[in-house]
C-alpha positions as CSV (number, residue, x, y, z in Angstrom):
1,X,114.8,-118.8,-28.1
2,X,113.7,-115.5,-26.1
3,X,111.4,-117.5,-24.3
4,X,113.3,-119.0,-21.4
5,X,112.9,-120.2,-18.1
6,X,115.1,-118.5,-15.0
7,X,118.2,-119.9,-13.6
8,X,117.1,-123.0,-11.1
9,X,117.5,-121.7,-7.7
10,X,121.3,-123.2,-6.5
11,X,122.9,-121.3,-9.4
12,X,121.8,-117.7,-8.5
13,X,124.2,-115.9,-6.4
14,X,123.4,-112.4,-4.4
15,X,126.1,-110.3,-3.4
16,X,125.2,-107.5,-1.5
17,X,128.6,-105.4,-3.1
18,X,127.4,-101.6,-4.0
19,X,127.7,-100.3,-7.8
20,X,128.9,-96.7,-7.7
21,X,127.5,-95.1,-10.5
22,X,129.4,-91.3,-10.3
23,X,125.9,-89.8,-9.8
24,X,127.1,-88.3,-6.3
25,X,123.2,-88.2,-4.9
26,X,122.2,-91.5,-6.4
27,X,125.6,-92.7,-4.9
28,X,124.7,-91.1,-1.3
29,X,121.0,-91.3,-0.4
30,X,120.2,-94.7,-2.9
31,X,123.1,-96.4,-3.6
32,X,122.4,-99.3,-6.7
33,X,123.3,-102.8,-5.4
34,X,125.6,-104.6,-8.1
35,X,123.6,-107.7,-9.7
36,X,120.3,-106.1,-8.5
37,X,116.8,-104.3,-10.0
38,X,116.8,-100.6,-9.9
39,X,113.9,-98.5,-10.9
40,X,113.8,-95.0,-12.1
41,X,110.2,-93.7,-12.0
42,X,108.6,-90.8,-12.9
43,X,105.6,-88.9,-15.1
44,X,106.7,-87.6,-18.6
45,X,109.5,-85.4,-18.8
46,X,111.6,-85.4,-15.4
47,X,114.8,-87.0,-16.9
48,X,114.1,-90.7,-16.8
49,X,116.1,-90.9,-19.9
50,X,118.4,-88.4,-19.2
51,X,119.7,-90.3,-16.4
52,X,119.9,-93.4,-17.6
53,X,122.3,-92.2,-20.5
54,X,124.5,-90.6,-17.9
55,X,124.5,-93.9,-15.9
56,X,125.6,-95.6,-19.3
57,X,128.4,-93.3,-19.9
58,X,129.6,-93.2,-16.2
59,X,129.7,-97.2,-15.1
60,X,130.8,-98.2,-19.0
61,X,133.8,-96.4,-18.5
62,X,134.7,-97.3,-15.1
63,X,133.2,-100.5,-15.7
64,X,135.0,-103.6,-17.2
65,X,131.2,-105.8,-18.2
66,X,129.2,-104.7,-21.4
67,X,126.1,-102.3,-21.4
68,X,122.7,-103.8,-23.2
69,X,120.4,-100.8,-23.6
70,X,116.6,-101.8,-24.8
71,X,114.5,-99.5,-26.1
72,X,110.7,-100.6,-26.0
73,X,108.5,-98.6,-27.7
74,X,111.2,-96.2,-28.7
75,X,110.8,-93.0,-30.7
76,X,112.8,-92.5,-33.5
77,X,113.7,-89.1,-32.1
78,X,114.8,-90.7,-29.1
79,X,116.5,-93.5,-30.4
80,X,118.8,-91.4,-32.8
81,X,119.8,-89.0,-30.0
82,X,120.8,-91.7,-27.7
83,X,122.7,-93.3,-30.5
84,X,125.0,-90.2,-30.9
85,X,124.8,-89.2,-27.3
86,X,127.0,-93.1,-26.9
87,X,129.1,-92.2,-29.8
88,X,130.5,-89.1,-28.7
89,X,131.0,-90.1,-25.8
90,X,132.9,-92.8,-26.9
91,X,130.9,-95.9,-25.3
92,X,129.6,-97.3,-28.2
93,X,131.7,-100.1,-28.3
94,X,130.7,-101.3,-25.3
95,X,127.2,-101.3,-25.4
96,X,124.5,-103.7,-27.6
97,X,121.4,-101.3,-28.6
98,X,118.3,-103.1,-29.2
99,X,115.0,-101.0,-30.4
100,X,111.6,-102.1,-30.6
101,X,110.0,-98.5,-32.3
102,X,107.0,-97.0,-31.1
103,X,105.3,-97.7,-34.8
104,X,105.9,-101.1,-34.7
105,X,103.3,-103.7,-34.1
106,X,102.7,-104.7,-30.3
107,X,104.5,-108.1,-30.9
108,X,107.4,-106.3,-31.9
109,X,107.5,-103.9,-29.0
110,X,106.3,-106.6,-26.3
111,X,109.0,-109.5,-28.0
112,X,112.1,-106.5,-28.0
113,X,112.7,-106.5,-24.0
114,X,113.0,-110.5,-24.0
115,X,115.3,-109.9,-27.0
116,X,117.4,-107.9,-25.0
117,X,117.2,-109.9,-22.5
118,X,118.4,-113.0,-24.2
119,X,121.7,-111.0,-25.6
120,X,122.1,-110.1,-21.9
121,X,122.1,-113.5,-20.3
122,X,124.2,-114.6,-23.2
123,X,126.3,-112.0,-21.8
124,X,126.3,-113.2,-18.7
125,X,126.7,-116.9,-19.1
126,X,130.3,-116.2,-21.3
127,X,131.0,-114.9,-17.4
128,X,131.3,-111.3,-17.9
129,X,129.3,-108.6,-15.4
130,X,126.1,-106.7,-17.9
131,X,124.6,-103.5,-17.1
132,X,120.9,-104.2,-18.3
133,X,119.0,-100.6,-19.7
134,X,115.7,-101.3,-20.4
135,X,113.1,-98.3,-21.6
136,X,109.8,-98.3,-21.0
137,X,108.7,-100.4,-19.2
138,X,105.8,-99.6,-19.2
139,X,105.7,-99.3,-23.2
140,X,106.1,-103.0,-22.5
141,X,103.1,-103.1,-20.8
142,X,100.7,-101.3,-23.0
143,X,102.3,-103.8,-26.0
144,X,101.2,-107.0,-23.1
145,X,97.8,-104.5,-23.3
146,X,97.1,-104.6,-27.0
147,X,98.3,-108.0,-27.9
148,X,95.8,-108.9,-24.6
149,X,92.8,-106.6,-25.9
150,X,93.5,-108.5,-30.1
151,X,93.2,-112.0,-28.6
152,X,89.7,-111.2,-27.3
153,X,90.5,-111.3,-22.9
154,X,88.2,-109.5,-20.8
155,X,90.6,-106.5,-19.6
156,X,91.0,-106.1,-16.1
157,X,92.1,-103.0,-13.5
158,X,92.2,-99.7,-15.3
159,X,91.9,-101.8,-18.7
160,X,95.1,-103.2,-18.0
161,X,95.7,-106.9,-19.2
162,X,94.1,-109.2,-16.7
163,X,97.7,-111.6,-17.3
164,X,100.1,-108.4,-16.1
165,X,101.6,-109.8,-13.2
166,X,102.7,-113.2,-15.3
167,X,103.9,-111.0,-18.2
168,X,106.0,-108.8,-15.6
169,X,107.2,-111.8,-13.8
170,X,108.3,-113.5,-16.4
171,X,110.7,-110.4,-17.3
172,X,112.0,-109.6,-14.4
173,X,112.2,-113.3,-13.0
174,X,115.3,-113.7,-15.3
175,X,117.0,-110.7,-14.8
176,X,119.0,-112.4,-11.7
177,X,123.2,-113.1,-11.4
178,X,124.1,-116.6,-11.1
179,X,127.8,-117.6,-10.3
180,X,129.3,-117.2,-13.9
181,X,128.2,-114.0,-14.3
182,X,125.8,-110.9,-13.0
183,X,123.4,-108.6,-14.7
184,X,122.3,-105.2,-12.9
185,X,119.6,-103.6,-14.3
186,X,118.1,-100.1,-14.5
187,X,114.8,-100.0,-15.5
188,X,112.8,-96.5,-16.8
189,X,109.0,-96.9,-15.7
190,X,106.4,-94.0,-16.3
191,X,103.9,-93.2,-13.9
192,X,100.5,-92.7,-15.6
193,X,99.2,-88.9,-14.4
194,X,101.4,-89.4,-11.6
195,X,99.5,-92.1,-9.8
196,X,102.2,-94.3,-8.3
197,X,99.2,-96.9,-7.5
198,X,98.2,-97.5,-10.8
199,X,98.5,-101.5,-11.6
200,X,101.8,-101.3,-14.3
201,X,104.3,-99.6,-11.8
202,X,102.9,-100.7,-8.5
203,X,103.1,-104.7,-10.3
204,X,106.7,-103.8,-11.2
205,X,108.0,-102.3,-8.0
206,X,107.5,-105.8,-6.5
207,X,110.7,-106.8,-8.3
208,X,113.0,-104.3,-7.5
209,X,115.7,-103.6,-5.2
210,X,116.1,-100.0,-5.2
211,X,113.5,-97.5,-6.4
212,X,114.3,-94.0,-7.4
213,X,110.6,-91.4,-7.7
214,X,111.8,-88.3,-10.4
215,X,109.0,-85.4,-10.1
């Protein structure tokens, strides 16, 4: 099932051991903590993407775990140039791609992250060390928005989904390392007009361990 509960309590594990990811400023000023959250935000356009494909092909070839890559409300434009941006650089092997399109239906898009996330901890309970890619998040959020808006619930701040901080919660929740194995994630979250107090990033920066603002 993609539904699951998070590991109990006694079989997490935190190290504190830093992930270098060959990005020399990223590496300096906010170094990524291995088996933590890391979120890249930013408004449209300032490389959220572009970044996270470089972290892909820098840490899968230095590093010995898999790469999942989930694409949540994915354009087909985007999803085809990532797929040949892996292949000629020769990581494709080592990373699972899992799209949920932009012209699917909201269950699609909302179920697609807990997918991913399922092939991840599967990953990760065989004991090997996954690099979690997830992108949008906050595409996840509008799908929570619509599926929230066809079931009839009064909507709540800035006509977000008045169940955000459960749906968020239960994502991130189970994105945690226990002592078989670890998942670090990097996690692309849009910034509606640039207004880092808006309810889907400020609910999701609650969860993470390093943030990282592109403008």
């Amino acid at each position: 099932s993609i539904h699951r509960d998070p590991p109990s309590l006694k079989n997490q594990i935190y190290k504190s051991s830093i992930l270098e990811t060959g990005i020399k400023v990223i590496d300096l000023l906010c170094p990524f903590l291995k088996g933590g959250k890391i979120g890249l935000f930013g408004g449209a356009g300032v490389g959220k993407t572009v970044n996270m494909m470089e972290l892909i092909r820098n840490i899968a070839i230095e590093h010995k775990g898999c790469a999942v890559f989930i694409g949540v409300g994915e354009r087909t434009r985007e999803g085809n140039d990532f797929y040949h941006e892996m292949k000629e650089s020769n990581v494709l092997d080592k990373v699972s791609l899992i799209y949920g399109q932009m012209n699917e239906p909201s269950g699609n898009r909302l179920r697609v992250a807990l997918t991913g996330l399922s092939i991840a901890e599967e990953f990760r309970d065989m004991g090997r060390d996954v690099l979690l890619f997830i992108d949008n998040i906050y595409r996840f959020t509008l799908a929570g928005t619509e599926i929230s808006a066809l079931l009839g619930r009064m909507p709540s701040a800035v006509g977000y989904q008045p169940t955000l901080a459960e749906e968020m919660g239960k994502l991130q929740e189970r994105i945690t390392s226990t002592q078989i194995g670890s998942i670090t994630s990097v996690q692309a979250i849009y910034i509606p007009a640039d207004d880092l107090t808006d309810p889907s990033p400020s609910t999701t920066f609650t969860h993470l361990d390093s943030t990282i603002v592109l403008s």
